[in-house]
N, C-alpha and C positions, 0 to 999 in steps of 0.2 A: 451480365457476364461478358467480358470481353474473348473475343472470337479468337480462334489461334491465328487465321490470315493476319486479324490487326498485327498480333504480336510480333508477327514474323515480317511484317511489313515492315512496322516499326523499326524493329533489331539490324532491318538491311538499310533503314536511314540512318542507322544511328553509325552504321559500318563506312558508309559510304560518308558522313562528316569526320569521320575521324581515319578517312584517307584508306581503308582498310576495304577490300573487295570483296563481293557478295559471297565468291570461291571460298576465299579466304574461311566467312562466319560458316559456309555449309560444309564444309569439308570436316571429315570425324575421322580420326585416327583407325584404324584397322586396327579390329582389338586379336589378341593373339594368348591365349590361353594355354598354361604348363599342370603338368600333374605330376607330381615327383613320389618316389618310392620310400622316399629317406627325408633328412632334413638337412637345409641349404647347406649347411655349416659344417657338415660332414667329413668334406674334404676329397671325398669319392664320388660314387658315381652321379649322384642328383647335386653335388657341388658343382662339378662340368656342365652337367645338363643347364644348368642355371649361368653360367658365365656365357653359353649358350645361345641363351634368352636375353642376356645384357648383350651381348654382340648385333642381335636383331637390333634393340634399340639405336646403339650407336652406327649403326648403318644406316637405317631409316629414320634420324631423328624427327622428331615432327609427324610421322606421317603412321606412326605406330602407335600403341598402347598395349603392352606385357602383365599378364598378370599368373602368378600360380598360388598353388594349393602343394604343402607338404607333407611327406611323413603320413602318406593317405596310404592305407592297406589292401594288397592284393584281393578282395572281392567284392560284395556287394556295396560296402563304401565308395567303391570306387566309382561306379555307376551312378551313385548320387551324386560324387563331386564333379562328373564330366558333364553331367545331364546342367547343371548349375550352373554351369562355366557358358553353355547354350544360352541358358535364360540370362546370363547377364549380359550377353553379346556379341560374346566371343566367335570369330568368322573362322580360326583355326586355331585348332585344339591341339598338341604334342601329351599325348599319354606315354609315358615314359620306364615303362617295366613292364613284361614279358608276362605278367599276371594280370594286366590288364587288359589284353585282346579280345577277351569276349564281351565284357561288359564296350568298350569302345565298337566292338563291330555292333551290339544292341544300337547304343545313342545313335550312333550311325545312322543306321536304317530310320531311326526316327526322324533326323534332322537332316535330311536331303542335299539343303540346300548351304550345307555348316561342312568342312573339309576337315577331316579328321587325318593324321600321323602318328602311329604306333610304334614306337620302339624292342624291335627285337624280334618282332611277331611274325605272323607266316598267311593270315587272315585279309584278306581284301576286298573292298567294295568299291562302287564306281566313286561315292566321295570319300571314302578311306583305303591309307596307301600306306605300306610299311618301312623303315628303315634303320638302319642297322651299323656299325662298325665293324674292323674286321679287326678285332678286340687279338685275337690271336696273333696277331701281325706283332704286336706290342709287347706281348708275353713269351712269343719263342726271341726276342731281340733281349728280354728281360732275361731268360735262360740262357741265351748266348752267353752274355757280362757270366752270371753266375758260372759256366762252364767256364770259362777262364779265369774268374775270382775264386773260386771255392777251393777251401784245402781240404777239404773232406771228402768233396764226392758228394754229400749226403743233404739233398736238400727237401722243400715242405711248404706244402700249399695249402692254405687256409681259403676252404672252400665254400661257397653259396648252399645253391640247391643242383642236384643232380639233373640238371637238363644238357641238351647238346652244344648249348652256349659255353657252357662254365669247363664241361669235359673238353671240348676244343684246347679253351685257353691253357688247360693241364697238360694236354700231351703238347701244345706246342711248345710253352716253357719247357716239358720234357726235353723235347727234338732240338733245342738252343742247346740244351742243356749240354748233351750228347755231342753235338756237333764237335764239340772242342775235349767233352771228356768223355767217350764210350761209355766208362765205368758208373757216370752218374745215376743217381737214383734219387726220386721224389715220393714223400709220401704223403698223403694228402689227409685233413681231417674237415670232414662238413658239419658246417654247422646247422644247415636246415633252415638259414636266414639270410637276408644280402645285410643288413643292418643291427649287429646286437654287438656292438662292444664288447660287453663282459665275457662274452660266449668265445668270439674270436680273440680274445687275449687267454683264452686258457688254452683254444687249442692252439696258440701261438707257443706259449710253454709246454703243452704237450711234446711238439714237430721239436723242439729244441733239446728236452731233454730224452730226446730219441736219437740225437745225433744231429741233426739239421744244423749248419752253418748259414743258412741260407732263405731266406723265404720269400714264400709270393703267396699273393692273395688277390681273391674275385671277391672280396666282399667292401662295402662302403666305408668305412671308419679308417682312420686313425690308428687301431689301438696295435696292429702288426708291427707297424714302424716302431710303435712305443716302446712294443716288446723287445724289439730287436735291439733298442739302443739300449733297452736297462738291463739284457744279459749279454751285451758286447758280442752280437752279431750281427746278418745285413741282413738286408730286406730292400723292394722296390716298393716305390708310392706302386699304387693304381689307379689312373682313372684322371689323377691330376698330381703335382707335384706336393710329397709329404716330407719333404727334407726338413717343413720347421719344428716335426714331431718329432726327429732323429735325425741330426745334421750326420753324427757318424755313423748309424747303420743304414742309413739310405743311400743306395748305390745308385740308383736313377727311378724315374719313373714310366709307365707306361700312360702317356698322357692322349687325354680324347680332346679333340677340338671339334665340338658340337657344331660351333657357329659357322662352320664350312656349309654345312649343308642347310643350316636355318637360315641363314640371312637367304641363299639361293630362294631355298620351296616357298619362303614367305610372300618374295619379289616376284615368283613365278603364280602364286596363287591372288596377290592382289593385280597383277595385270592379268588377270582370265586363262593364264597358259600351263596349269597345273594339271597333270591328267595323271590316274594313279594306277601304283606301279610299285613294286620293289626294290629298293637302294640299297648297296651294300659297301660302302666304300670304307677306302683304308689309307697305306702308305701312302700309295701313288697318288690319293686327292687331296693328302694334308690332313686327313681327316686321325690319325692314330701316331703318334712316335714315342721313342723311348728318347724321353732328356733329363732335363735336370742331374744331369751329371754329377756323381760324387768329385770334385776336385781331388783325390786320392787316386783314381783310377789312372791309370801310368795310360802314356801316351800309345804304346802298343796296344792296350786294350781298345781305345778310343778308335784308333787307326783301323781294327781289326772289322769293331762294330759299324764304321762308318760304311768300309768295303760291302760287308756284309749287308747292309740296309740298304744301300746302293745296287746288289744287286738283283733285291726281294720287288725293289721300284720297278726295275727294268726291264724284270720276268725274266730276266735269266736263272735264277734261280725262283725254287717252289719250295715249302715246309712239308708241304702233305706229298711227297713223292716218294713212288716206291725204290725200292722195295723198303716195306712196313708191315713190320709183324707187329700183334698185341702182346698185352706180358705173360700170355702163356704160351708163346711162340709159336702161335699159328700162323702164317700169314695170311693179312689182310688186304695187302696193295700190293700188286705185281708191279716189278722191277719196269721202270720205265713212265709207267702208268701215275697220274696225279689224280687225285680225289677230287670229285667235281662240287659245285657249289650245293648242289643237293645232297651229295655225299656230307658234305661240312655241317651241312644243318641237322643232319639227322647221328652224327655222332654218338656210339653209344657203348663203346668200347676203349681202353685205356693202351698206350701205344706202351712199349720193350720202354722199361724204365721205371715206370710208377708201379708203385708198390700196392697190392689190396685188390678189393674188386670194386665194382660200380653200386652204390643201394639201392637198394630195388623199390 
């Protein structure tokens, strides 16, 4: 049997005739593992996730290796595909939906010495650290356009699941909404999934033939935009740009750009300087905006949204600032007062606009 020394001996002559340094044969790519909620192609939110992931690549060519797992299910599945992702090698993990924080804080604890990144979660351990977008940032910019595109007033959110992520992104598209038309009104229909197609194109046609000119949606697909082009209304991508699914009722999109913060944590976790922590980032680091612009949209609108995202960067302006009642006009936010980042997380009330209540 020949010894693993020979072999290894060998393999550094064999490097070293062919002009090639020992570095060179020992060095192994940092492997970096994804776990997606949806499937790539989606167009929504594990489509981003995933351009994401090709960003790490082309940042670190050579010095990386990207692998994920799609279309994996918020529970015990999940737990198997991240424990997997360990045993194949993976030195960091990105779990990627808001359902899988507990099964990621378990692996966790198991694999010490493996750095774990949850997306969206609130859970932390010394090698698992969570992060996040400020998704709402995108959606009250998406409400703004609507407040000044809409002839109705009367627009329609095509909703996920009721947590405080999803209810944010609603009252702040509300709060755009508003800005430019008091009178607007949204009304929202859950579907109890981030990914079902057929489910979100019916309550796509629900919001529509209830009035809606308008619509937004938290959930992954496609099929909003679809809807909206084949009964000649608008609608915004989410998550990334859906104008090829509906060139004319796509108004713009709310787009995420993952790879702000991946290429960073990757470069920070393979030089040793990764220490974990909760990210939340948004306009101000590139990490969220509303583009892909309708070419329709008149230059005042353009001008208006610019101003207006300009001053969300700047902090001169806040969305969550009082005064804010809910829709049964209690007040919630005293006048002068902004909701603090705990406040945003724990959201669980619908702000003066949206229509209905919360599910329970």
């Amino acid at each position: 049997m020949i010894s693993r020394r020979l072999v290894i001996k060998s393999a550094v002559a064999a490097c070293m005739a062919l002009g090639v340094g020992v570095s060179a044969y020992a060095a192994e790519p940092f492997k970096v593992g994804f776990v997606y909620v949806g499937p790539v192609g989606d167009a929504g939110w594990s489509f981003a996730h995933d351009q994401g992931r090709q960003a790490i690549e082309k940042a670190l060519p050579g010095k990386v290796k990207t692998t994920y797992v799609e279309s994996v299910p918020e529970g015990a599945d999940a737990e198997r595909v991240i424990r997997k992702l360990v045993q194949d090698g993976n030195q960091l993990i990105f779990t990627t939906s808001f359902g899988y924080m507990n099964a990621t804080q378990k692996v966790a604890k198991q694999f010490p010495k493996v750095t774990f990144l949850h997306a969206t979660g609130f859970k932390t351990e010394k090698n698992m650290g969570t992060y996040d977008v400020r998704t709402y940032e995108g959606a009250y910019l998406a409400g703004y356009v609507a407040g000044l595109t809409s002839k109705t007033g009367k627009m329609g959110v095509v909703a996920s699941v009721p947590i405080p992520e999803v209810i944010r992104n609603i009252n702040a598209f509300t709060l755009g909404a508003r800005a430019n038309n008091p009178k607007a009104t949204v009304k929202v229909i859950w579907i109890n999934s981030w990914y079902d197609p057929g489910k979100e194109r019916q309550a796509a046609e629900t919001l529509i033939s209830q009035g809606a000119d308008t619509l937004m949606q938290n959930t992954d697909s496609a099929a909003v935009v679809q809807t909206a082009q084949d009964k000649k209304v608008h609608a915004f991508g989410w998550d990334s740009d859906m104008s090829k699914f509906g060139a004319d009722a796509h108004l713009a999109a709310s787009q995420i750009n993952w790879g702000v913060y991946y290429t960073k944590v990757t470069k920070d976790v393979m030089a040793g300087q990764y220490k974990s922590g909760q990210i939340w980032w948004g306009l101000k680091e590139g990490m969220i905006d509303l583009g892909a612009l309708n070419k329709n949209l008149s230059d005042d609108v353009k001008k208006k949204l610019a101003a207006r995202k300009a001053e969300l960067v700047s902090g001169k302006s806040a969305i969550f600032k009082g005064p804010l009642k809910d829709n049964t006009g209690a007040m919630k936010v005293a006048a002068g007062k902004t909701m603090s980042d705990d406040e945003l997380h724990g959201f669980n009330w619908y702000v003066e606009g949206v229509d209905g209540a919360i599910p329970k």
